[in-house]
C-alpha positions in Angstrom: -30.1 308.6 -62.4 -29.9 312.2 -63.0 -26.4 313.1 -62.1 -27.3 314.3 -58.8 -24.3 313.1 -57.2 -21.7 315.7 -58.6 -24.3 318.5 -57.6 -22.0 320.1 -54.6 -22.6 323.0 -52.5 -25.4 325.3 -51.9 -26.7 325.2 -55.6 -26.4 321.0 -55.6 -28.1 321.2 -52.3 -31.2 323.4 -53.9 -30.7 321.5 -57.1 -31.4 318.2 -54.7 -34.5 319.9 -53.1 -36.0 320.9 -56.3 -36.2 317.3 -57.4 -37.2 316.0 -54.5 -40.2 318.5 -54.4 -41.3 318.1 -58.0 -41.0 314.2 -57.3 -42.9 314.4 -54.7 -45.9 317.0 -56.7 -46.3 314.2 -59.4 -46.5 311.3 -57.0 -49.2 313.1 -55.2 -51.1 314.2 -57.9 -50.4 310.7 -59.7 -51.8 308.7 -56.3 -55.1 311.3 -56.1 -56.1 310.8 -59.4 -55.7 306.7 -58.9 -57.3 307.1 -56.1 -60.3 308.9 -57.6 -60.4 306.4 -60.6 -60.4 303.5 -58.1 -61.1 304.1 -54.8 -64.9 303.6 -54.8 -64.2 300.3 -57.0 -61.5 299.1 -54.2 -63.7 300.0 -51.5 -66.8 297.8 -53.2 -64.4 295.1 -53.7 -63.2 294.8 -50.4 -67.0 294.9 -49.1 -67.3 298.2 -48.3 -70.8 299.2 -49.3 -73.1 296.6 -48.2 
């Protein structure tokens, strides 16, 4: 997907860390603000807050 598997030796292997990492930033900030925007909705749906 983004030519990560040519990426050989110490700089592949930081080049492979770096994407992992920012990957891994935008799916955490990505699920907090989903879960801000619909936890409390979920939560009510689900019969949480009787």
């Amino acid at each position: 997907m983004f030519g990560l598997e040519s990426a050989t030796g110490v700089d592949g292997a930081l080049l492979v860390i770096g994407v992992v990492l920012v990957e891994a930033i935008i799916l955490y900030v990505g699920y907090g603000l989903l879960e801000q925007l619909l936890g409390p909705t979920v939560v009510d749906a689900i019969g949480g807050n009787k």
